[in-house]
C-alpha positions in Angstrom: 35.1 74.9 57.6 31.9 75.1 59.5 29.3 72.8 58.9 25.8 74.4 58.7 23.8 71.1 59.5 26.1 71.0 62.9 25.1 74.5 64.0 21.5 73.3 63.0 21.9 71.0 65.8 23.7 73.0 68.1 21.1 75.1 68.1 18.2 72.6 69.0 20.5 71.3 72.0 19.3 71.6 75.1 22.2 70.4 77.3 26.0 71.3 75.9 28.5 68.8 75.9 32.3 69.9 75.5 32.0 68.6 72.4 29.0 71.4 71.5 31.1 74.0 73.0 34.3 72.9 71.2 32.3 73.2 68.1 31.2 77.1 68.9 34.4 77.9 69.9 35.0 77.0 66.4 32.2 78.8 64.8 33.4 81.7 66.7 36.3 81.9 65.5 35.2 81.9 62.1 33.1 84.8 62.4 35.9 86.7 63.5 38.1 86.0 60.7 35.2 86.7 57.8 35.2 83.3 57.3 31.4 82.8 57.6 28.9 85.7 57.7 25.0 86.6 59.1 24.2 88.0 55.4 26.1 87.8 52.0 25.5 88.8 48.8 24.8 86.2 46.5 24.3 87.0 42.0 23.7 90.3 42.9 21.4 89.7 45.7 21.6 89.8 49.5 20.6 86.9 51.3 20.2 86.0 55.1 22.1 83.2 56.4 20.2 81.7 59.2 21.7 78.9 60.3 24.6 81.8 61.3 22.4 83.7 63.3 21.3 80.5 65.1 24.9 79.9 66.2 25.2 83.0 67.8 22.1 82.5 69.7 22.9 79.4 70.8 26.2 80.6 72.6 24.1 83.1 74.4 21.8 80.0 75.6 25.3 78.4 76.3 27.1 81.5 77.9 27.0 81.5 81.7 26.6 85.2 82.9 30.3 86.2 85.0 32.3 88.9 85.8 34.7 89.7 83.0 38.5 91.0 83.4 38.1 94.3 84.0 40.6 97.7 84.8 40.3 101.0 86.5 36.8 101.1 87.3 35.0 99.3 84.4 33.1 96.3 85.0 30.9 93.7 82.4 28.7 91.5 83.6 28.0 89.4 80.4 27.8 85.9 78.5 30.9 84.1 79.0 30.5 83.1 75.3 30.7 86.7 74.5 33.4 88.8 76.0 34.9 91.8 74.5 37.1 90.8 71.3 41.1 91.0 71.4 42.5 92.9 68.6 45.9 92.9 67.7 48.8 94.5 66.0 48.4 92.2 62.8 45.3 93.0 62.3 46.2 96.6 61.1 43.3 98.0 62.8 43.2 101.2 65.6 41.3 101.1 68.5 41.4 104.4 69.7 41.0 104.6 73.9 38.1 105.5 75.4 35.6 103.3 76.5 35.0 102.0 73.1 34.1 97.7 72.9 34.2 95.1 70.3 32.6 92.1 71.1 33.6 88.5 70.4 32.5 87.0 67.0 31.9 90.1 65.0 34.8 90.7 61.8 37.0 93.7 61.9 38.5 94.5 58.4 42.2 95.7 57.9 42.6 99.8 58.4 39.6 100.2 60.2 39.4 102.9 62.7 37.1 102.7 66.4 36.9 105.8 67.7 35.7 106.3 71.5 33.0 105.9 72.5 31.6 103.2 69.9 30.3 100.0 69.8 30.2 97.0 67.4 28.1 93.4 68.6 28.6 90.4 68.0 27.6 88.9 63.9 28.8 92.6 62.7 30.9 92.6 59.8 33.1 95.9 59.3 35.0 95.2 55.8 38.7 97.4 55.3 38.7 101.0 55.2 35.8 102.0 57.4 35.1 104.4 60.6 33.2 104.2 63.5 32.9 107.1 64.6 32.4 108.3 68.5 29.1 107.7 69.8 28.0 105.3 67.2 26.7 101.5 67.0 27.1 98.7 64.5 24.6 96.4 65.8 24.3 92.7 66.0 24.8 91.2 62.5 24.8 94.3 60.7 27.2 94.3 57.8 29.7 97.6 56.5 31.2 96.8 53.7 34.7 98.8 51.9 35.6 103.0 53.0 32.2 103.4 54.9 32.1 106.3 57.0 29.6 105.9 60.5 29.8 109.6 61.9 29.3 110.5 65.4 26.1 109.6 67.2 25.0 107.6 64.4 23.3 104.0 65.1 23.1 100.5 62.5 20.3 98.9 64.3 21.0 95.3 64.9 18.8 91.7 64.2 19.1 88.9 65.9 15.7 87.6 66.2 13.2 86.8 64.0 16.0 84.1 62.4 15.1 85.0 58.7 14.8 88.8 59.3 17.6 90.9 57.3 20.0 93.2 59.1 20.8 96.3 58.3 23.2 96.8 55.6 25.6 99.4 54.2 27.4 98.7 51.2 31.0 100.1 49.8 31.9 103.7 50.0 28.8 104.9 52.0 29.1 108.2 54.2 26.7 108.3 56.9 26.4 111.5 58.3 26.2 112.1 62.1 23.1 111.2 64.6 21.5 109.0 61.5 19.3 106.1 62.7 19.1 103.1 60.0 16.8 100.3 61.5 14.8 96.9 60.7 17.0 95.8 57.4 17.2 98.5 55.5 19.7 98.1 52.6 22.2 101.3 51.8 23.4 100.3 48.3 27.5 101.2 47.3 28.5 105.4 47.4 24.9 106.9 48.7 25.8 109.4 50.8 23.0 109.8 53.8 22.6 113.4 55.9 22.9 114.2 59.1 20.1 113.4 61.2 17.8 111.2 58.8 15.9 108.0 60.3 15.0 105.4 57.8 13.7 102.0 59.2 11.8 99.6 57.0 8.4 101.1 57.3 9.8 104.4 56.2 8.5 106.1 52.8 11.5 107.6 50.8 10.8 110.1 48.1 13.2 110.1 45.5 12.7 113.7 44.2 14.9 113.4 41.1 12.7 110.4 39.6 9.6 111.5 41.0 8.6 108.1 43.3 8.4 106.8 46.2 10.4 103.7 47.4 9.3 101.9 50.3 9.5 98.3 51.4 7.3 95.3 50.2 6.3 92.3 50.9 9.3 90.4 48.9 12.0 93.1 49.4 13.4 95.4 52.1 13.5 99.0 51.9 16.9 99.7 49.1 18.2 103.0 49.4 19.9 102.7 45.9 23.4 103.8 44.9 24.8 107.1 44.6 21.2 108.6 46.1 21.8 111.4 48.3 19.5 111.4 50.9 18.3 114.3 53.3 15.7 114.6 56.1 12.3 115.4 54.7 8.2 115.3 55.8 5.0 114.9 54.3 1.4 116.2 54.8 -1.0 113.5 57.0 -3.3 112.1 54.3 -5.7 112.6 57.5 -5.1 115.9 58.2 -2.5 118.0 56.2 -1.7 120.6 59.1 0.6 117.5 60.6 3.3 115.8 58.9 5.7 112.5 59.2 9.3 112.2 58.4 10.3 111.2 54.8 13.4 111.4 54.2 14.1 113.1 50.6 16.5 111.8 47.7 17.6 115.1 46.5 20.2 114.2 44.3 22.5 111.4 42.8 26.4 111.9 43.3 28.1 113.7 41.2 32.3 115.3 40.9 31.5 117.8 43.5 29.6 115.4 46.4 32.3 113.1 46.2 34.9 115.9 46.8 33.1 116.8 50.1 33.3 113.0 51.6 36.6 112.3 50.6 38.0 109.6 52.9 41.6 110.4 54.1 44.0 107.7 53.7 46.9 109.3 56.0 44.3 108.3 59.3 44.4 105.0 57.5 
């Protein structure tokens, strides 16, 4: 187990011993097997572990910048803390090729798919089941839980700084439709589905058109797309002047028999 008080420390070091180094090696390692996590949910509610993200940023203050192993043309220049992940056959994973990377200390569920070109940083957490589609990003710390579909082109904006901020998070059975941007901590609760093309970060004003409200984040909570909505791009008239309008994207709808029929997961990719 990894000791939070020791990562504490780690990261108020200023020099590393081998020691220090020995003990992120460890902490590492622990992200990659699920073991420890940026953000878990905890009675129902999801909460931010800090001292995590302080490990992670203390290998980046460790980390020397080299040349990593590289073929054909393809070179990184990066942290020596953090080079691209190894994946194996046990794992039960598929990496498809083509310029696709998973970096170091992020946790790759069983039956996952990666499809080229995607990304996933360091702190993610991508639980059993899901696709990453081409084109797309899980950034650092975000968390995926169960059967998530990312589609093409779509990004999970990552956190790594401020320490107490929340990632962004997508709970079980999600479908995120293509070139969707979900930013600053925003919390996708289990089966919403989200359209192609919406933005929500957490400034964003959601209109949830089938209980007549507005959902939005506050000072205590971040903005909770809740489960089952099904979300589509949407604007509203400037309070200021009503001939211009800002994005807000629109819950049209709660899943029923025949929206689940049309994001069916297949389970021969997986």
């Amino acid at each position: 187990m990894i000791n939070p008080q020791a990562i504490e420390a780690l990261w108020q070091t200023e020099e590393f011993t081998r020691d220090d180094r020995e003990l992120f090696n460890r902490f590492k390692a622990a992200l990659n097997t699920g073991t420890i996590r940026a953000a878990e949910k905890i009675d129902g509610q999801w909460r931010v572990n800090g001292w995590v993200k302080k490990g992670i940023l203390a290998g980046f203050r460790m980390g020397a910048i080299v040349a990593m192993p590289s073929t054909g043309q393809q070179q990184f220049l990066d942290k020596e803390t953090y080079p691209p992940r190894m994946l194996t056959l046990q794992q039960q994973v598929r990496l498809v090729p083509g310029g696709s990377s998973v970096r170091d200390g992020s946790y790759i569920g069983k039956s996952v798919i990666m499809m080229p070109p995607m990304y996933i940083n360091v702190g993610a957490w991508v639980d059993e089941g899901s696709m990453i589609d081409s084109h797309a990003l899980v950034g650092t710390c975000a968390q995926v839980g169960k059967r998530v579909h990312l589609s093409a082109g779509s990004m999970l904006g990552g956190v790594i700084e401020p320490i107490g901020a929340n990632p962004v998070i997508i709970e079980d059975d999600v479908f995120i439709g293509g070139n969707c941007g979900l930013y600053e901590g925003v919390i996708v609760q289990e089966k919403a589905i989200i359209a192609a093309g919406v933005i929500i970060t957490s400034g964003t004003r959601v209109y949830d058109a089938v209980y007549d409200r507005y959902l939005q984040k506050t000072a205590d909570h971040p903005l909770i797309i809740p489960s089952g909505a099904v979300v589509v791009p949407g604007s509203r008239p400037l309070k200021q002047n009503p001939d211009f309008s800002v994005s807000c994207p629109i819950i049209i709808k709660y899943r029923d028999q025949k929206t689940n029929a049309s994001v069916t997961l297949e389970d021969a990719l997986r």
